[in-house]
N, C-alpha and C positions, 0 to 999 in steps of 0.2 A: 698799354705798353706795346712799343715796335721797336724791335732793333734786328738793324742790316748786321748781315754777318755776310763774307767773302762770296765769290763767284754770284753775285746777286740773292744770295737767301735771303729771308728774312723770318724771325721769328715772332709772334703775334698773340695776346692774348686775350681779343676778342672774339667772343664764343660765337658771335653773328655772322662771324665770315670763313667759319669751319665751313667746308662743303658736305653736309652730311651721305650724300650720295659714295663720293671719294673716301670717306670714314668707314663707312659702314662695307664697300666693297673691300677693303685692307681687312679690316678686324673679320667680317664673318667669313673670309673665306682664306686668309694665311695669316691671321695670328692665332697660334695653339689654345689660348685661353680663353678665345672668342668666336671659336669656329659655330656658325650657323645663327650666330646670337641675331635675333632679329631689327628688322630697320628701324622699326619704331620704340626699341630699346636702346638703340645705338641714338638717336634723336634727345628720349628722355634723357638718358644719361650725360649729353654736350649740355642741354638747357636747364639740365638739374645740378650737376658740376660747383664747387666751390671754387675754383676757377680752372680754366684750360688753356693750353700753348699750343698753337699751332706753327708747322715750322713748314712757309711756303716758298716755292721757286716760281714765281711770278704770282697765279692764284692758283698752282696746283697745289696740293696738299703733301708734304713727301713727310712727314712728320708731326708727331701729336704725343700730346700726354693730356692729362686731366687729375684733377684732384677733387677728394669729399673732404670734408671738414665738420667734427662738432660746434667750432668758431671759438676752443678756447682750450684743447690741451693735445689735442691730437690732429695729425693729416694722412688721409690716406692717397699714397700714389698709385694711377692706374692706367691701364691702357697705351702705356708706350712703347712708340713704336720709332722706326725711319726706315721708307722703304730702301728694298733692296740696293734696288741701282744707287743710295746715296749714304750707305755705311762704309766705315771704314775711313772718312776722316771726320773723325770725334765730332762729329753732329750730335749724334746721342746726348754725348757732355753736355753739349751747349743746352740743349732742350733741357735734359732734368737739371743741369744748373740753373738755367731761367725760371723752372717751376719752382725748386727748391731753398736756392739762395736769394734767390733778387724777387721775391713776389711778399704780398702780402705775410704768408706763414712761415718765414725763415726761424722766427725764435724757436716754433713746437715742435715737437716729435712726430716723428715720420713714420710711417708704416708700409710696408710694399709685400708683394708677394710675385717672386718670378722664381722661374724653372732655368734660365738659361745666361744672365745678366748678372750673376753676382760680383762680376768684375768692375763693371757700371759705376753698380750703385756703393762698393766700396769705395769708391773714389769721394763720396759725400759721406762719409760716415758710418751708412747702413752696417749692421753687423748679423752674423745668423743668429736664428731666434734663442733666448734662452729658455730655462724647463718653466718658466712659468708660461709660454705662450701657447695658447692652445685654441682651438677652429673647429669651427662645425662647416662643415662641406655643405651648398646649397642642397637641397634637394629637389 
C-alpha cells in the first residue's frame, strides 16, 4: 500500500523502506516509552512487525506506527509517533487510520497503551481499559 496525502507526503507500508537508523534515532531518544531502547531491538521489532506504516516526506521518515498480531482475534498498536515539526495537521489521523481502518486487521480488536494520546485514539473507537484489564510491567 502507498497513498500520497497533501504537501507531497506519503504514507507506506513496506517494512523494507523504513529507514531504521531515522526510527531508531526518534524512538530511543524522544519518545517516553522508548527512551534508550536499543538499535538492534528497534530493527527486530520493524522485521518482526504484523505490519508497519511509515509516513514519508520524500524518504525521510516523519511518521510511523507498527502493529503485532496473533493473526485471528486481537492487534496490538505500537510505536507511534509524527515528528515534531509535522504535528498539528491531523497526520497522526491519517497514520493510525491507515494502520487501523484500511489494513489487513480492521475487523479485530485493538489494543494500545499511551500516556498522552487518548484523544487520538478516541477518534477510532479506543476506550479506557475496563476492571478486567490487567499488565505485568516488563522487567
Amino acid at each position: 500500500m502507498r497513498r500520497e496525502l497533501p504537501n507531497g507526503l506519503e504514507l507506506d507500508d513496506d517494512a523494507g523502506r523504513v529507514p531504521i537508523e531515522q526510527l531508531h534515532e526518534f524512538l530511543s531518544s524522544q519518545a517516553y516509552w522508548a527512551i534508550g531502547r536499543p538499535y538492534g531491538v528497534v530493527t527486530r521489532l520493524v522485521r518482526e512487525a504484523s505490519r508497519v506504516v511509515g509516513l514519508y516526506d520524500g524518504e525521510r521518515l516523519v511518521g510511523f506506527c507498527r502493529a503485532v498480531t496473533d493473526g485471528i482475534a486481537f492487534v496490538y498498536l505500537a510505536d507511534v509517533y509524527v515528528d515534531p515539526a509535522y504535528r498539528g495537521s491531523g497526520l497522526g489521523v491519517e497514520l493510525v487510520r491507515e494502520m487501523i481502518e484500511h489494513g489487513p486487521y480492521a475487523a479485530r480488536k485493538w489494543l494500545l497503551h499511551t500516556e498522552d494520546a487518548q484523544g487520538l485514539y478516541e477518534k477510532f473507537g479506543f476506550a479506557a481499559p475496563s476492571s478486567r484489564v490487567m499488565e505485568r510491567p516488563a522487567r
